[in-house]
C-alpha positions in Angstrom: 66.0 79.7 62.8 68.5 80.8 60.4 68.8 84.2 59.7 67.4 84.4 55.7 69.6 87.4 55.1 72.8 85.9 55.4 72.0 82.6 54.2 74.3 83.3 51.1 77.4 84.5 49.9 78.8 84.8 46.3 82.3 85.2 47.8 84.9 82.4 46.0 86.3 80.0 48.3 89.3 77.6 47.2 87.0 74.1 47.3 88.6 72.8 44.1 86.4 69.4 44.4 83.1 71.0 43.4 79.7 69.4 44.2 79.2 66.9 41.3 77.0 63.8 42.2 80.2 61.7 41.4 82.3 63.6 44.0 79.0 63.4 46.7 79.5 59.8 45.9 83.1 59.6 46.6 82.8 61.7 50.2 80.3 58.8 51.3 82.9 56.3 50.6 85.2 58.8 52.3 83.4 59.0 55.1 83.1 54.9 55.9 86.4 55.3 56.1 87.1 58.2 58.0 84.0 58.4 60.2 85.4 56.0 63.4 88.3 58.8 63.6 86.0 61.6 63.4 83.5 59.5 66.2 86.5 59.7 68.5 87.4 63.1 68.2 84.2 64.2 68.6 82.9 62.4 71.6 86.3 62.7 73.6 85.8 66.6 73.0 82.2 66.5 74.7 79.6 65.8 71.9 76.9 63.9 74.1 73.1 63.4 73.9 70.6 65.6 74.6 72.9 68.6 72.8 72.5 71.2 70.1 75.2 71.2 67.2 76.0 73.0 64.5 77.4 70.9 61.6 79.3 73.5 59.4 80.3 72.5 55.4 77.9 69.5 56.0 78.3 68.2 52.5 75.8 65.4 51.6 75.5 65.1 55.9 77.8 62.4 56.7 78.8 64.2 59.6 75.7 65.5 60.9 74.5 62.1 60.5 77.3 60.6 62.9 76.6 63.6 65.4 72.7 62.3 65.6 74.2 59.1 66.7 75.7 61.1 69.6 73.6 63.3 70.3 70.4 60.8 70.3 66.9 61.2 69.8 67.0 64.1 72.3 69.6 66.4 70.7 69.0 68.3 67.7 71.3 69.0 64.6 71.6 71.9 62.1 74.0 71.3 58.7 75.3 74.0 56.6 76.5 74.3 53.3 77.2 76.9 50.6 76.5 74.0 48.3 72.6 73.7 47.3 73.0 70.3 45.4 74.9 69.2 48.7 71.7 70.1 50.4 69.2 68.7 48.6 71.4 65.6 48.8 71.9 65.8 52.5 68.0 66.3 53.1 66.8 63.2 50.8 69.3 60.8 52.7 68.2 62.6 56.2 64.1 61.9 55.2 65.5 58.1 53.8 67.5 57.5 57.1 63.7 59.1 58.9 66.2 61.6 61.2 63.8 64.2 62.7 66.3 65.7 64.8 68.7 67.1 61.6 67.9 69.8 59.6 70.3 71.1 56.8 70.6 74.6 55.6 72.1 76.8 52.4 74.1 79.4 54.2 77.3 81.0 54.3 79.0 79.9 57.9 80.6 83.3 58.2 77.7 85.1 58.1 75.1 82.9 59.3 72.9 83.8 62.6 70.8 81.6 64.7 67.9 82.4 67.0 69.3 79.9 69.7 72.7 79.3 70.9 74.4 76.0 70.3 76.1 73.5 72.9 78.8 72.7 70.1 79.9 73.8 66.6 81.6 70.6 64.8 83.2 70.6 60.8 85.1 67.8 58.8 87.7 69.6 56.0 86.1 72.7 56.4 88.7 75.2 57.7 90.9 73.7 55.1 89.2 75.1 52.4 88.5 79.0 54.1 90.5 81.8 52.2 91.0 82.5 55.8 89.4 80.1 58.7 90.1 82.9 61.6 87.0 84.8 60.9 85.0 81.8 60.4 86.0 80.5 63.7 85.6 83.7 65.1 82.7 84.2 64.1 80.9 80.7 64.8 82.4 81.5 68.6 79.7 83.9 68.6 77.2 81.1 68.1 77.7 78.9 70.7 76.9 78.9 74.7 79.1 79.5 77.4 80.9 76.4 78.1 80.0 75.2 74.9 82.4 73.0 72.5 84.2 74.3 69.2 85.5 70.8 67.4 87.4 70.2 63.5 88.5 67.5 62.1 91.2 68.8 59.5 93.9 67.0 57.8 97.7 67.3 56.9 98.2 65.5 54.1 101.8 65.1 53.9 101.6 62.4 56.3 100.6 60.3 53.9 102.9 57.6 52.6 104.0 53.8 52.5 106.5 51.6 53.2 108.0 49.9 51.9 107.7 52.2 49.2 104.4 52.3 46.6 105.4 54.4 44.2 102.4 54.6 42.4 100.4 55.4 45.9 103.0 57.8 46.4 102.9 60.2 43.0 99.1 60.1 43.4 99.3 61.5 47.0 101.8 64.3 45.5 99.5 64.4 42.6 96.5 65.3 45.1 98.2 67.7 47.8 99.4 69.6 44.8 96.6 70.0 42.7 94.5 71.2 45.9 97.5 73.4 47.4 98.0 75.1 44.4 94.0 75.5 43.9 94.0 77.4 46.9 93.4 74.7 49.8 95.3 74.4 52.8 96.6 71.0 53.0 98.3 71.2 56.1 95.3 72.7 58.1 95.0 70.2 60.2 98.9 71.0 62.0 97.8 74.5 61.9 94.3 74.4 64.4 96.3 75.4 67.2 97.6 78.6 66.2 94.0 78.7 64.3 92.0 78.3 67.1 94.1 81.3 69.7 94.0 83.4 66.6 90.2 83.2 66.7 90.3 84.1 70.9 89.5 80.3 71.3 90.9 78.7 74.3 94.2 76.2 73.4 93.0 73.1 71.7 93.2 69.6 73.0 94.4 67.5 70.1 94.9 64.1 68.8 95.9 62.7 65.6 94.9 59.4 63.8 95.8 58.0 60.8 94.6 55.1 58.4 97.2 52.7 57.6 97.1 49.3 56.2 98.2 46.3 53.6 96.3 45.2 50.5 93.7 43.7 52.1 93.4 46.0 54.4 92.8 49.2 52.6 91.4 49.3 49.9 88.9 51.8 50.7 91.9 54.1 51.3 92.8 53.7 48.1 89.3 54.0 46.4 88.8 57.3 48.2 92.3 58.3 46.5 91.4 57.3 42.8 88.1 58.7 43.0 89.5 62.3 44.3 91.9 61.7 41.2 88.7 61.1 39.1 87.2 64.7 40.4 90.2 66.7 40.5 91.7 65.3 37.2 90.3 69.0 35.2 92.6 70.2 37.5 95.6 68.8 37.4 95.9 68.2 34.1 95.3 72.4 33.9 98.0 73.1 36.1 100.3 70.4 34.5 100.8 67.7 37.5 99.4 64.8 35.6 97.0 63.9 33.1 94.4 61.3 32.4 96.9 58.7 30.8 99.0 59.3 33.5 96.4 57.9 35.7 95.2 55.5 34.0 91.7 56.0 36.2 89.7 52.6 35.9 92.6 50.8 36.6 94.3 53.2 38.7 92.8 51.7 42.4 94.1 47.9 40.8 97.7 48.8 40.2 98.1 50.5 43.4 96.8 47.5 45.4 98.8 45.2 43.3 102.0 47.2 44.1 101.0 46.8 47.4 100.7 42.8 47.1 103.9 42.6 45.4 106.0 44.4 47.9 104.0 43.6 51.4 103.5 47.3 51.8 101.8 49.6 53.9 99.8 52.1 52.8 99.2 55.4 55.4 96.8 57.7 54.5 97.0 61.4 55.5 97.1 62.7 59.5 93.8 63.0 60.1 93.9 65.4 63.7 91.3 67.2 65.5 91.4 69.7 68.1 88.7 71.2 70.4 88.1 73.6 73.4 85.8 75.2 75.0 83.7 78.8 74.5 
């Protein structure tokens, strides 16, 4: 069990993407996209059935819901969020899905205690969005076995890019990375887990990186997931003075981009997606 007392914290952190039923929406789509490169990080770094995980900034579950898959029937999951629309949203897909294995949780991940240890502690753009991520990971060390498995899945978005050049594709991506940078999120976190993790007194991280890259009629979920952040964070940028709504032209915003695509033969790449693990 969760620890009642700690279960919140009013501290601000820099997630500029709020919690809107439109923005849940889009990190389902996100995830369909992302979740095979997610699948391999996670079950390369030891995720296996039969284990107890810790699913931190679970969001609407996605990613406790591809841990059950590993885990199986046997294993057992716990997500936490700050978010409690993200949990109520997580819990009625978890009861529509019929998991009895996954349990999500409002709770602060820094100051969160259990009354059992867990074999692993996994997050999806989590670190990325911590004022600081070494006490966090310091802290959810504390949490887990001996032997156990710390695992994130962070991203650097300035890999993303195309070629032959999409210029549309491209200022949207520069769009995005500065409208979250400047709102206080890392976007290069995912470059940054190794020094995070010996910061923390983690052990060195294996790593990998994996990207998605593709033509018109190959990745147009790519693009979807980019209009639609452009959707949430458009508030934003057109505060800070990056772009504004005619700028984007929203509705037809995914269309163009895939018709630029068309036109030149391009290749879209989406933004390193890396992970890193090690053990407790």
């Amino acid at each position: 069990m969760i620890n009642s007392e700690s279960a919140r914290d009013s501290r601000r952190e820099p997630y500029v993407l709020g919690r809107s039923l439109q923005e849940l929406d889009r990190l389902r789509v996100q995830a369909r996209v992302i979740d095979p490169i997610t699948r391999l990080f996670f079950a390369e770094a030891g995720v296996a059935p039969g284990m107890r995980v810790l699913d931190v900034g679970s969001g609407a579950g996605d990613t406790a819901f591809l841990v059950a898959e590993l885990v199986g029937p046997t294993g057992w999951i716990i997500g936490v969020d700050r978010s409690a629309a993200a949990i109520t949203v997580a819990r009625q897909r978890a009861n529509e899905r019929s998991l009895r294995n996954v349990a999500f949780v409002e709770a602060d991940p820094s100051t969160m205690t259990f009354e059992q240890p867990f074999d692993a502690v996994v997050g999806r753009y989590v670190l990325m969005f911590q004022t600081d991520p070494i006490p966090m990971l310091s802290k959810l060390k504390t949490l887990i076995r001996p032997d156990g498995i710390v695992v994130f899945h962070e991203v650097d978005l300035n890999g993303a890019r195309s070629e032959p050049p999409v210029p549309l594709y491209d200022r949207l991506c520069n769009w995005l990375a500065d409208a979250q940078s400047r709102g206080g999120a890392d976007v290069r976190m995912g470059i940054k887990l190794h020094s995070a993790f010996l910061a923390a007194g983690l052990a060195a991280p294996t790593m990998r990186l994996h990207s998605v890259i593709g033509g018109a009629a190959k990745a147009s979920d790519l693009v979807y997931v980019k209009a639609g952040l452009a959707m949430t964070l458009i508030g934003e940028m057109e505060r800070l003075g990056l772009a504004t709504a005619d700028d984007l032209g929203i509705k037809s915003l995914p269309a163009r981009i895939i018709k630029e695509m068309t036109m030149s033969q391009s290749v879209i790449v989406g933004p390193a997606e890396i992970g890193a693990w090690s053990r407790v």
